[in-house]
matplotlib code that plots the C-alpha trace (Angstrom):
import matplotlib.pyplot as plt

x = [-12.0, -13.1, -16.0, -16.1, -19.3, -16.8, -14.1, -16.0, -16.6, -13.0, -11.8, -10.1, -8.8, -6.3, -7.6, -7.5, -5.3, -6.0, -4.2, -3.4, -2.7, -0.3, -0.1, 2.7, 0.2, 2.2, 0.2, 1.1, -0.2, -2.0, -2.4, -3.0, 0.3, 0.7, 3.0, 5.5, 6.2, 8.6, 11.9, 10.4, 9.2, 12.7, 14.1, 12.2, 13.3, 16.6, 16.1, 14.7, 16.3, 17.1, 14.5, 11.8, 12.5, 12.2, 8.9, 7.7, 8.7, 9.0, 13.0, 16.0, 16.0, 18.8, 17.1, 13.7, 13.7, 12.4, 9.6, 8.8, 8.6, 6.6, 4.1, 3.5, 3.4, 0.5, -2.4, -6.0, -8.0, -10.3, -8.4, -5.0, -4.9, -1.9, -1.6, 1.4, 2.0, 4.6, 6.5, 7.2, 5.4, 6.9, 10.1, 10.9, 7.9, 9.4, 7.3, 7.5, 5.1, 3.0, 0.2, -1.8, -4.2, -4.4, -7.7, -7.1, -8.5, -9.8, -11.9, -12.5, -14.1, -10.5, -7.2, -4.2, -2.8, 1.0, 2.9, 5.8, 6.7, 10.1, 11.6, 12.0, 7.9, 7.3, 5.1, 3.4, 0.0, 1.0, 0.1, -3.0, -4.1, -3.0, -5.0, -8.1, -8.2, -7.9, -10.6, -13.1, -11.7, -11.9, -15.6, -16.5, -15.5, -17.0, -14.2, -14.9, -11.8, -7.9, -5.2, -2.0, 1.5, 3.4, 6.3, 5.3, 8.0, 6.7, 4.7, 4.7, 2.1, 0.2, -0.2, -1.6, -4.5, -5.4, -5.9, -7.9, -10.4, -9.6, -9.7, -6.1, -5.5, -2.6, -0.5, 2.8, 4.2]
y = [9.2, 5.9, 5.4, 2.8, 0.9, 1.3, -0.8, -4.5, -3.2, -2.3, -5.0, -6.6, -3.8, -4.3, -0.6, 1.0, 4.2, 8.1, 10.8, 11.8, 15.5, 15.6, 18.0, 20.0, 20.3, 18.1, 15.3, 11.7, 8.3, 5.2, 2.2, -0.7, -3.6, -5.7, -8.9, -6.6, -4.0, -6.7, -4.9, -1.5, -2.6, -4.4, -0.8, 1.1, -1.3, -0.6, 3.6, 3.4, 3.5, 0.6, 2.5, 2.2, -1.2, -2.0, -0.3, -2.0, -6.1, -5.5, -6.3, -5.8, -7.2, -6.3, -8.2, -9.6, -13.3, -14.0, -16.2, -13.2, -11.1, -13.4, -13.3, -9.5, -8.8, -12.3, -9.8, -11.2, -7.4, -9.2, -11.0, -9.4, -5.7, -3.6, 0.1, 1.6, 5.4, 6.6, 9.4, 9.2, 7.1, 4.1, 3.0, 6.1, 5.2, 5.0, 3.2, 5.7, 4.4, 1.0, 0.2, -3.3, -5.0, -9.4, -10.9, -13.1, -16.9, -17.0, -14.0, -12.8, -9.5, -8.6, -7.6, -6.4, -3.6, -2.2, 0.4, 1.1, 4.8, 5.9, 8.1, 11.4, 11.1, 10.5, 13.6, 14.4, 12.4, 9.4, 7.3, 8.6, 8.9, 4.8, 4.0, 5.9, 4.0, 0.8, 1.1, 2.1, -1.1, -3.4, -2.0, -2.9, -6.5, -6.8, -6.6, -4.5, -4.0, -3.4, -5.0, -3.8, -4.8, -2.1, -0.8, 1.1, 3.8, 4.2, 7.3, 8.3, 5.2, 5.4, 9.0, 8.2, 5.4, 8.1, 10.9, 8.9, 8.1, 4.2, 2.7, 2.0, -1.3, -2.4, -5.9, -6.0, -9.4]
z = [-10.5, -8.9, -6.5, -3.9, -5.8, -9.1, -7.8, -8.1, -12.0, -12.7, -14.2, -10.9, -10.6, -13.3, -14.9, -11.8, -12.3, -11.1, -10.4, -6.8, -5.5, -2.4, 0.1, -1.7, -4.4, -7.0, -8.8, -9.3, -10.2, -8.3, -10.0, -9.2, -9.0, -12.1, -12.1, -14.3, -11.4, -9.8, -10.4, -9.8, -7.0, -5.9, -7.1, -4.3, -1.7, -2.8, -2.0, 1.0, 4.7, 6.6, 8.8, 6.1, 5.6, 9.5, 9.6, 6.4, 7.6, 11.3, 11.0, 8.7, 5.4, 2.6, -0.1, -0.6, -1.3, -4.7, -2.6, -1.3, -4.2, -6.5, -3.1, -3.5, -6.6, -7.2, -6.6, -7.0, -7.0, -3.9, -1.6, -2.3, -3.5, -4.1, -5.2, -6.3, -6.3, -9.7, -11.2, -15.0, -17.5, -19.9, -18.9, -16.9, -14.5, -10.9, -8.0, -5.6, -2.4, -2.4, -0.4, 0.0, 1.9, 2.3, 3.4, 6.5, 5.3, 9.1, 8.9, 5.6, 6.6, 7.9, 5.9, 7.4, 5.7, 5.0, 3.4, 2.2, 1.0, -0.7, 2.0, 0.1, -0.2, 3.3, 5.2, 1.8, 2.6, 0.4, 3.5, 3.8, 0.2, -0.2, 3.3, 2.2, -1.3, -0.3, 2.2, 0.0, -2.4, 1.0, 1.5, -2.3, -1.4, 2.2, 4.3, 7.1, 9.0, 8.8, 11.2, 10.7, 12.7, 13.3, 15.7, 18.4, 17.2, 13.6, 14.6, 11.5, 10.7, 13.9, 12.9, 9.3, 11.3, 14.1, 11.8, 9.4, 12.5, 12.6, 16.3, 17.5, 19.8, 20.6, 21.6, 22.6, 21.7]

ax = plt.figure().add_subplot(projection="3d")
ax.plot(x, y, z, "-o")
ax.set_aspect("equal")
plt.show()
């Protein structure tokens, strides 16, 4: 198991793996995102609700742009840090929940943070699990606080920020 001071040492995090017990007491992986997790990652898109997806990029999407797919899965291990959640190993690993943080240029001690969890895995603490990690990963590079956009009914996120103890503030724009 990784501690926060073990995260600048992991090789940029490309190393980083552990297992992760959920709620309902079955165990799974977090790893961090390689460049090869593209179609996996394309693949969960492709099981989750339109109401996932909503919650995840703030509107309805049906694909993701390859733009916007080569920009997710480019992860630096500082500035850009993504953790994925699986089942199965090899090719029958399946991406079940990712989680990532970008540094704002403006104010590097800031990342906004997002998630987006497979919906059959959702209420089983992946959330919180993915949340908690990368804060102790932000910490071990100096950033110091998370914004995050999210819709005012995704109560299932809000939930996940209030019970970890994180101040909420809110815009309406």
């Amino acid at each position: 198991m990784y501690k926060p001071n073990e995260f600048e040492s992991a090789g940029s995090l490309q190393n980083f793996s552990m297992d992760v017990l959920l709620r309902d007491g079955s165990v799974l992986r977090m790893r961090a995102l390689q460049q090869s997790d593209r179609e996996p990652l394309i693949a969960l898109l492709n099981r989750c609700s339109p109401e996932t997806i909503r919650y995840r990029f703030l509107r309805m999407i049906t694909s993701l742009p390859d733009s916007l797919v080569d920009k997710l899965v480019e992860v630096d291990g500082r500035n850009h840090v993504a953790l994925v959640v699986t089942q199965g190993e090899g090719p029958d690993e399946k991406i079940l929940a990712v989680g990532r943080y970008f540094a704002e240029e403006e104010r590097p001690q800031v990342a906004e943070v997002s998630f987006m969890i497979e919906d059959a895995m959702q209420r089983r603490g992946l959330g919180t699990i993915l949340l908690d990690t990368l804060a102790d990963i932000a910490r071990s590079h100096n950033i110091t606080r998370f914004s995050a956009d999210v819709l005012a009914d995704n109560r299932q996120m809000l939930s996940v920020f209030r019970k970890a103890g994180y101040g909420l503030s809110s815009n309406i724009s």
